[in-house]
KOLPA-514291 format. One record per residue: residue number from 1; residue in one letter; chain; x negated, y negated, z negated of N, C-alpha, C in turn. Coordinates in pm, whole numbers, plus 50000, padded with zeros to 5 digits. Example, Ala and Ser with C-alpha at 12.3 -4.5 7.8 and 13.67 -1.06 7.14 Angstrom:
KOLPA-514291
{1 'a' 'A' {48681 50569 49220} {48770 50450 49220} {48680 50330 49220}},
{2 's' 'A' {48715 50225 49292} {48633 50106 49286} {48710 49997 49213}},
END
This chain:
KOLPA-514291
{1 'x' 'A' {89918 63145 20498} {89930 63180 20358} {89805 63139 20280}},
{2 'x' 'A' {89755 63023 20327} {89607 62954 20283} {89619 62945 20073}},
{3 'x' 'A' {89754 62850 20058} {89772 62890 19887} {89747 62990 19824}},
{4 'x' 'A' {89832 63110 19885} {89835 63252 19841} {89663 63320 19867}},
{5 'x' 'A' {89624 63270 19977} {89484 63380 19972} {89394 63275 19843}},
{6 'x' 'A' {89409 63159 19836} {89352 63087 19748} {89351 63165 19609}},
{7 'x' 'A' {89485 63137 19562} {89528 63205 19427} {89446 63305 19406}},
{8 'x' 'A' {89525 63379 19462} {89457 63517 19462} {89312 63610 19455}},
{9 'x' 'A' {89221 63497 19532} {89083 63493 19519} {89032 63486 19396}},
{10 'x' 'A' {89088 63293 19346} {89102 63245 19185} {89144 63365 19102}},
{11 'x' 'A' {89248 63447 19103} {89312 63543 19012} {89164 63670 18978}},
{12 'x' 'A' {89159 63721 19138} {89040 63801 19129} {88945 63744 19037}},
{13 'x' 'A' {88853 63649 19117} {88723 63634 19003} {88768 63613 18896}},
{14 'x' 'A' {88889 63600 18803} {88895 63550 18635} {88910 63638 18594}},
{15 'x' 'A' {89029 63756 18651} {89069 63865 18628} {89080 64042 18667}},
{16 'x' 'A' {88992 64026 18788} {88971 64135 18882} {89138 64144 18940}},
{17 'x' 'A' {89158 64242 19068} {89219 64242 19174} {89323 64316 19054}},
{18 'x' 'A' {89293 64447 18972} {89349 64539 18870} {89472 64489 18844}},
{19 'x' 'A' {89483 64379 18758} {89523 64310 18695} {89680 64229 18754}},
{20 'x' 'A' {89637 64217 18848} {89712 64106 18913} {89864 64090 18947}},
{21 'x' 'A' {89936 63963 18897} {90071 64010 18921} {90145 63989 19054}},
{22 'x' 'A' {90169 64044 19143} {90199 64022 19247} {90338 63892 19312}},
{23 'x' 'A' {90406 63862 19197} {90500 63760 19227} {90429 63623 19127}},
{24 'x' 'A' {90320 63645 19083} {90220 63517 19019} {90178 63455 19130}},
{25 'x' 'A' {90190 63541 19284} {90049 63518 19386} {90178 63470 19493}},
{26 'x' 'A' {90281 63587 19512} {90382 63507 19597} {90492 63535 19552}},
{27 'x' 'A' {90521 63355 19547} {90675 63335 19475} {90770 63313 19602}},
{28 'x' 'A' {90870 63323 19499} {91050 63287 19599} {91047 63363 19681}},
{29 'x' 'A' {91029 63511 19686} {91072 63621 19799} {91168 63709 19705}},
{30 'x' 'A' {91211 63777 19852} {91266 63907 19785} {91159 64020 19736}},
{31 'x' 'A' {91181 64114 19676} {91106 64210 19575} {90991 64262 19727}},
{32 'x' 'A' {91068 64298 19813} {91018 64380 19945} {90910 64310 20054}},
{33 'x' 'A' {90953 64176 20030} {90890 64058 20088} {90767 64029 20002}},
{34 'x' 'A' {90776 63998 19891} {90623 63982 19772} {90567 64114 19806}},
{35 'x' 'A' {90567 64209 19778} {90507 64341 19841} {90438 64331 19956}},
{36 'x' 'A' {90510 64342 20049} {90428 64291 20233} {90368 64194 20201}},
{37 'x' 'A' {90332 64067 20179} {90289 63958 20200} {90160 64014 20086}},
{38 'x' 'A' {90174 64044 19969} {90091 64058 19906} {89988 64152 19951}},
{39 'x' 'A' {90062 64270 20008} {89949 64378 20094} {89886 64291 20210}},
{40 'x' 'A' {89927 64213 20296} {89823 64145 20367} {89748 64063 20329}},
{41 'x' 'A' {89774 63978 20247} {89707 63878 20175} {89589 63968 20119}},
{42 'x' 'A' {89588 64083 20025} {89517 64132 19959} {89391 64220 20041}},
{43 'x' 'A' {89470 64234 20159} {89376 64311 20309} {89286 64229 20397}},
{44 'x' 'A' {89333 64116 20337} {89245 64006 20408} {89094 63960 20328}},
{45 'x' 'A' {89161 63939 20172} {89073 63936 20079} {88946 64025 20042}},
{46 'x' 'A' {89012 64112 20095} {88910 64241 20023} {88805 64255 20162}},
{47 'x' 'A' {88825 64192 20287} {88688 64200 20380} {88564 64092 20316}},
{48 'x' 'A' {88615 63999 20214} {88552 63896 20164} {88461 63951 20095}},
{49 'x' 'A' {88302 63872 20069} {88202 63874 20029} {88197 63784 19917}},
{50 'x' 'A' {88129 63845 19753} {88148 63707 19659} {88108 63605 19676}},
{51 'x' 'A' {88073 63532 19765} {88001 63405 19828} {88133 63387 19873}},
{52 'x' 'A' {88196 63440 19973} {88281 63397 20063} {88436 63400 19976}},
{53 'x' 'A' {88433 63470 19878} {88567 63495 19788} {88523 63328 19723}},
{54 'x' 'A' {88430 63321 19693} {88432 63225 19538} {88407 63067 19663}},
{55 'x' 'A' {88423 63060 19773} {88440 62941 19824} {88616 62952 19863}},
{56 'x' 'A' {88642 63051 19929} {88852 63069 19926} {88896 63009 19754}},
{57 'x' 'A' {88815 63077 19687} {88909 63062 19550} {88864 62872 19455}},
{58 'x' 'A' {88752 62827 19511} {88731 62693 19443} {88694 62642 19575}},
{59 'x' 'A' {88715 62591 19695} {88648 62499 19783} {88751 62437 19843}},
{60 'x' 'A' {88669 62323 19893} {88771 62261 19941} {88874 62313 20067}},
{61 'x' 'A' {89007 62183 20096} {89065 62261 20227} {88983 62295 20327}},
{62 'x' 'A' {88938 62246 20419} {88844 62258 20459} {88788 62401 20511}},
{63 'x' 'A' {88689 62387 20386} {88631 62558 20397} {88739 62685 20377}},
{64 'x' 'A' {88797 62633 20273} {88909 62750 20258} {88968 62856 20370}},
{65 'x' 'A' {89020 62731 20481} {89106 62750 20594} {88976 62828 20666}},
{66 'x' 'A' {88829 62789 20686} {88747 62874 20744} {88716 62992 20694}},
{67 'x' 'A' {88731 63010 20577} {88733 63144 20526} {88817 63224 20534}},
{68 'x' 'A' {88966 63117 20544} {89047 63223 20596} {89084 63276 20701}},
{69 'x' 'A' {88974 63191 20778} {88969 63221 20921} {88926 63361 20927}},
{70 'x' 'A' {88813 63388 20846} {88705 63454 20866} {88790 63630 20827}},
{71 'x' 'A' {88851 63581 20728} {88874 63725 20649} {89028 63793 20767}},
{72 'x' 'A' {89096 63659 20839} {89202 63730 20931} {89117 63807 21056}},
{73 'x' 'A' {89022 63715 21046} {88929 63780 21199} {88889 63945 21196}},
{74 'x' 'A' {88814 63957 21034} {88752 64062 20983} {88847 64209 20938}},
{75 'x' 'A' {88952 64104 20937} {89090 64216 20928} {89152 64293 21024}},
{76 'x' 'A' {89150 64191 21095} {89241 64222 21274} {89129 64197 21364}},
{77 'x' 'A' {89106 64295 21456} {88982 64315 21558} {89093 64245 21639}},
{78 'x' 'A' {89181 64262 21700} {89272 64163 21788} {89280 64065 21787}},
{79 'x' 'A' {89284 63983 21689} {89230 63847 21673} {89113 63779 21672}},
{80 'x' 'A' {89012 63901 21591} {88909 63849 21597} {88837 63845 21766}},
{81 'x' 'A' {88869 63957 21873} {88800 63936 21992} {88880 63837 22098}},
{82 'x' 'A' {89009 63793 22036} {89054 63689 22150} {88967 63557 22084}},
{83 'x' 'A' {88977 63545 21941} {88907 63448 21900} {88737 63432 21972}},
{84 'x' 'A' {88704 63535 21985} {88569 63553 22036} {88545 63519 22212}},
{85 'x' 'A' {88633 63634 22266} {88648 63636 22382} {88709 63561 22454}},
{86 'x' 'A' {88830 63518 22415} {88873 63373 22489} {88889 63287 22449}},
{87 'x' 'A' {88862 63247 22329} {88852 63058 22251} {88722 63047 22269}},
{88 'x' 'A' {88655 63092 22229} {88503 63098 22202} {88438 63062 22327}},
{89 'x' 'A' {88458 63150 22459} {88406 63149 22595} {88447 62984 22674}},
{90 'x' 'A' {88576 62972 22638} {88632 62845 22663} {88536 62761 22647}},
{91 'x' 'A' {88554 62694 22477} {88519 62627 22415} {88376 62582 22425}},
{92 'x' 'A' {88280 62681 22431} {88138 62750 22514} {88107 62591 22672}},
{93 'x' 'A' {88211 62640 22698} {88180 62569 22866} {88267 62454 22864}},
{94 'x' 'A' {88301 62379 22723} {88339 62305 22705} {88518 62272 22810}},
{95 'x' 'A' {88621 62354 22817} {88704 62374 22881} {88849 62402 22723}},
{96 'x' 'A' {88884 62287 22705} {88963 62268 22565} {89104 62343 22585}},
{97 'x' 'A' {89161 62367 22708} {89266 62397 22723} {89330 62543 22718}},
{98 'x' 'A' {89387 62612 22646} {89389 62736 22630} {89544 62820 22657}},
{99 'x' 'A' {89559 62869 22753} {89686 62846 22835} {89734 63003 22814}},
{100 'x' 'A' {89851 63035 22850} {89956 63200 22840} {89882 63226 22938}},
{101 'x' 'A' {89827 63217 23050} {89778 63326 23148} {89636 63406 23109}},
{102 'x' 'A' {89526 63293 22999} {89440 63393 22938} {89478 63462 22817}},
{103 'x' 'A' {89541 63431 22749} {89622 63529 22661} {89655 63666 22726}},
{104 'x' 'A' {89735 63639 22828} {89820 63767 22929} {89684 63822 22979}},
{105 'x' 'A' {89569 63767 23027} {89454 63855 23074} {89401 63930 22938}},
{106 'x' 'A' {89441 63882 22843} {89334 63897 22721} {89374 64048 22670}},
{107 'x' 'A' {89522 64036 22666} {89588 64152 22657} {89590 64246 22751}},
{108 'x' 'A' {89575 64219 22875} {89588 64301 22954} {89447 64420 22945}},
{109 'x' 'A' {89316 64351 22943} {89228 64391 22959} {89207 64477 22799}},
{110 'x' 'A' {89250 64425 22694} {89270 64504 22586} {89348 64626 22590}},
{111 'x' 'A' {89453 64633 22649} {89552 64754 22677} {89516 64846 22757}},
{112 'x' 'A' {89380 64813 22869} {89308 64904 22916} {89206 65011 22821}},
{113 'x' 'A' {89158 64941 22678} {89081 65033 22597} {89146 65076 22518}},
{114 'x' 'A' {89308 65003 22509} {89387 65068 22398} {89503 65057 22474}},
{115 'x' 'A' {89548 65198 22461} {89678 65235 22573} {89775 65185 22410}},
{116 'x' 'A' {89779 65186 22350} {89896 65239 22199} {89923 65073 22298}},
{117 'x' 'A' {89844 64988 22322} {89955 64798 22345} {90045 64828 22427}},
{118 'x' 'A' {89994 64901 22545} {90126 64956 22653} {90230 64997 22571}},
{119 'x' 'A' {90226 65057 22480} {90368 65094 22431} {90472 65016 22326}},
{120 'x' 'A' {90408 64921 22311} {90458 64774 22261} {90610 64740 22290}},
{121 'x' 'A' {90689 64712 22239} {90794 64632 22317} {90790 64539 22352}},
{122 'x' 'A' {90871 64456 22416} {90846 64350 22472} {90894 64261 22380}},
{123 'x' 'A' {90943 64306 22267} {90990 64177 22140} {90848 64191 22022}},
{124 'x' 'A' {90808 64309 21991} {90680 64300 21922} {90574 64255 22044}},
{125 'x' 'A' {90523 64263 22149} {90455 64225 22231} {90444 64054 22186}},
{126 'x' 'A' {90592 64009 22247} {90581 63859 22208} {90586 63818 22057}},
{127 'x' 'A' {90617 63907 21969} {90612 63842 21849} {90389 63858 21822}},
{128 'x' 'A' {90383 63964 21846} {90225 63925 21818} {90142 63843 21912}},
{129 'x' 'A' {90177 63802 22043} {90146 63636 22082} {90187 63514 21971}},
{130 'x' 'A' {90348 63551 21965} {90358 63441 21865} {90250 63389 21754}},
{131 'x' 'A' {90270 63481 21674} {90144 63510 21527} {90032 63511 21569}},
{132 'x' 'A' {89957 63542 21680} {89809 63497 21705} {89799 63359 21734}},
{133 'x' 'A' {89895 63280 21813} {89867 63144 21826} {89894 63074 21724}},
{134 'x' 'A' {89986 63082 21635} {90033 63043 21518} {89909 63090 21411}},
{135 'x' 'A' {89852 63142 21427} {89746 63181 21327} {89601 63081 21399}},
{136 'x' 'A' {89592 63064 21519} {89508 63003 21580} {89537 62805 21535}},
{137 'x' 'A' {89644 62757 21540} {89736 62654 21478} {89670 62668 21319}},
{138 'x' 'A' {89713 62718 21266} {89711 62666 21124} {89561 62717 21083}},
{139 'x' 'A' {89497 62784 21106} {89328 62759 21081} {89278 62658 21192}},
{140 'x' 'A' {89368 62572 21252} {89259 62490 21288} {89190 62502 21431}},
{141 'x' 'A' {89179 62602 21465} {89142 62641 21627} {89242 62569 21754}},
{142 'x' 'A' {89332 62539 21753} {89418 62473 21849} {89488 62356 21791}},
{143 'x' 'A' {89538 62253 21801} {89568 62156 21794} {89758 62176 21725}},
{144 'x' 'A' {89779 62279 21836} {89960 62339 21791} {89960 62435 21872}},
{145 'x' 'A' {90100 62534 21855} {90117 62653 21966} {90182 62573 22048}},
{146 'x' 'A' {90235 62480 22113} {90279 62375 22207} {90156 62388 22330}},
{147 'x' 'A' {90089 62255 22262} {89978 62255 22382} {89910 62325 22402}},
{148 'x' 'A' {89838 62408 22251} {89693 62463 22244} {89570 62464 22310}},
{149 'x' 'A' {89568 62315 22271} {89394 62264 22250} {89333 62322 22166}},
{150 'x' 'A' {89234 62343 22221} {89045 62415 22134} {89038 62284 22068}},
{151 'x' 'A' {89037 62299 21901} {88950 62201 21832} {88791 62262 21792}},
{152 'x' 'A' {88689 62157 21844} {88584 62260 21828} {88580 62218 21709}},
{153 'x' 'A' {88503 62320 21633} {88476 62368 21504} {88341 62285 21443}},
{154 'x' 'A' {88344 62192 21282} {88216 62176 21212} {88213 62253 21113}},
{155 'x' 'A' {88187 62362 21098} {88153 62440 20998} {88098 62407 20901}},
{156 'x' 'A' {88175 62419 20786} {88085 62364 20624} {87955 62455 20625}},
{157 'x' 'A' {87853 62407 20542} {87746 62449 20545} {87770 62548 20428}},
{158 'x' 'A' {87835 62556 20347} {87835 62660 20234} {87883 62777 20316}},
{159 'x' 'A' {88007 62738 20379} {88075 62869 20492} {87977 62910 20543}},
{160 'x' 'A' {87864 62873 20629} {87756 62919 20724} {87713 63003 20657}},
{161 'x' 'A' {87631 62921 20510} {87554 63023 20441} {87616 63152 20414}},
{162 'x' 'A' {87740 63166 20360} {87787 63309 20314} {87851 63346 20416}},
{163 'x' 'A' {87890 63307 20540} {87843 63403 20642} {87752 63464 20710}},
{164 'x' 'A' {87631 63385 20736} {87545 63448 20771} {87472 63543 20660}},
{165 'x' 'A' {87497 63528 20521} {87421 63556 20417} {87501 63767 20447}},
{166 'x' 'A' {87642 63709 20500} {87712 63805 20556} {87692 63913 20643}},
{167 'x' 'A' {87679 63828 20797} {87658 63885 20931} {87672 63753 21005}},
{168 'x' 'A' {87531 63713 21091} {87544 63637 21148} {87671 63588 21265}},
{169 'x' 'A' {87663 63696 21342} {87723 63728 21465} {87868 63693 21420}},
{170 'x' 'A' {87948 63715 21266} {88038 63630 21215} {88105 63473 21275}},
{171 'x' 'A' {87972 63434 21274} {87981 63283 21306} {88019 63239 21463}},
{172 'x' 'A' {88064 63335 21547} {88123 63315 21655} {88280 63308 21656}},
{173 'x' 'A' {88292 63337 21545} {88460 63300 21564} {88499 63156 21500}},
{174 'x' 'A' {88378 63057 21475} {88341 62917 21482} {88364 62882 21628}},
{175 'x' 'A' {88331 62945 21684} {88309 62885 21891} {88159 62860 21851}},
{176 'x' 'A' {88114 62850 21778} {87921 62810 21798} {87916 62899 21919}},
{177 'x' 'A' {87785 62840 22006} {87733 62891 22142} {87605 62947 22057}},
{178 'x' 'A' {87537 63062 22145} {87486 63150 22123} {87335 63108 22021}},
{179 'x' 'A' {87317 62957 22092} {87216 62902 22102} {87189 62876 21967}},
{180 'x' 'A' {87287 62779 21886} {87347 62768 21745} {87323 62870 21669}},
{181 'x' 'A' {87387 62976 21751} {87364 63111 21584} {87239 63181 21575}},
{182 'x' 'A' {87173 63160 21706} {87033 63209 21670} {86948 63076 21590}},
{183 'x' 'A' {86955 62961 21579} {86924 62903 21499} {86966 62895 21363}},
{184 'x' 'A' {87108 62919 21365} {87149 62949 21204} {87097 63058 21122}},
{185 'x' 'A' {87085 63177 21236} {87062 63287 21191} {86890 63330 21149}},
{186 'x' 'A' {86817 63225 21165} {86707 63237 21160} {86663 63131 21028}},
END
């Protein structure tokens, strides 16, 4: 929903969040559908920093898609620690290939600190595999949900800045190795 978090950013800074018309931001749904989409879209936005809003709302594709990396990460701790914990570690030891059996560990070992995944069904179970790789796909982190190749990451330098200007430690859901963010971060 890279357009929609765009807009919406744009809408904010001209007009504040107040204001905003919710089928201006997402069109061609049903009434119930603009609603949901708009509450996530708007949940994503609001982890954003005005550095990091005002590059979503005027920057190029590019950065955009990293920002919107940033604000799904900052939203969803589930995404953000597979992004961390198993793209990142991969990618780290230079190992591009990112396969269903670390996913299935990824979860597994998550469902040990959070019993609520055990109680998952097995159709929401796979629908939130689905949407994490599919979210991994269209920011750019994997190649497709097919193969899913690690594309490693060049981070725009404006993104760096208003993340780290942020929280350094941010910048791991780039795949940067440790080594990198203590240099960025300094």
């Amino acid at each position: 929903m890279l357009p929609e978090m765009s807009e919406l950013a744009r809408a904010g800074l001209e007009q504040g969040m107040a204001g905003i018309d919710k089928s201006s931001v997402v069109k061609g749904q049903r009434s119930k559908t603009i609603s949901t989409q708009f509450r996530e879209i708007k949940l994503r936005i609001d982890t954003l920093t005005g550095d990091q809003l005002e590059i979503l709302a005027n920057g190029d594709m590019v950065s955009q898609r990293q920002i919107a990396l940033l604000s799904v990460c900052k939203a969803y701790a589930f995404i953000r620690d597979f992004v961390v914990e198993a793209v990142r570690e991969k990618a780290i030891v230079f190992d591009y290939q990112l396969t269903e059996g670390e996913y299935v560990s990824f979860f597994r070992r998550k469902s040990q600190a959070h019993p609520e995944l055990e109680n998952l069904t097995e159709n929401t179970a796979k629908k939130v595999r689905q949407v994490t790789f599919k979210f991994l796909e269209q920011t750019g982190l994997i190649d497709n949900v097919k193969s899913r190749k690690i594309i490693p990451q060049l981070v725009d330098e404006k993104v760096a800045r208003a993340v780290v200007g942020d929280d350094p430690e941010w910048l791991k859901i780039y795949l940067m190795p440790d080594m990198e963010l203590v240099n960025r971060a300094s």
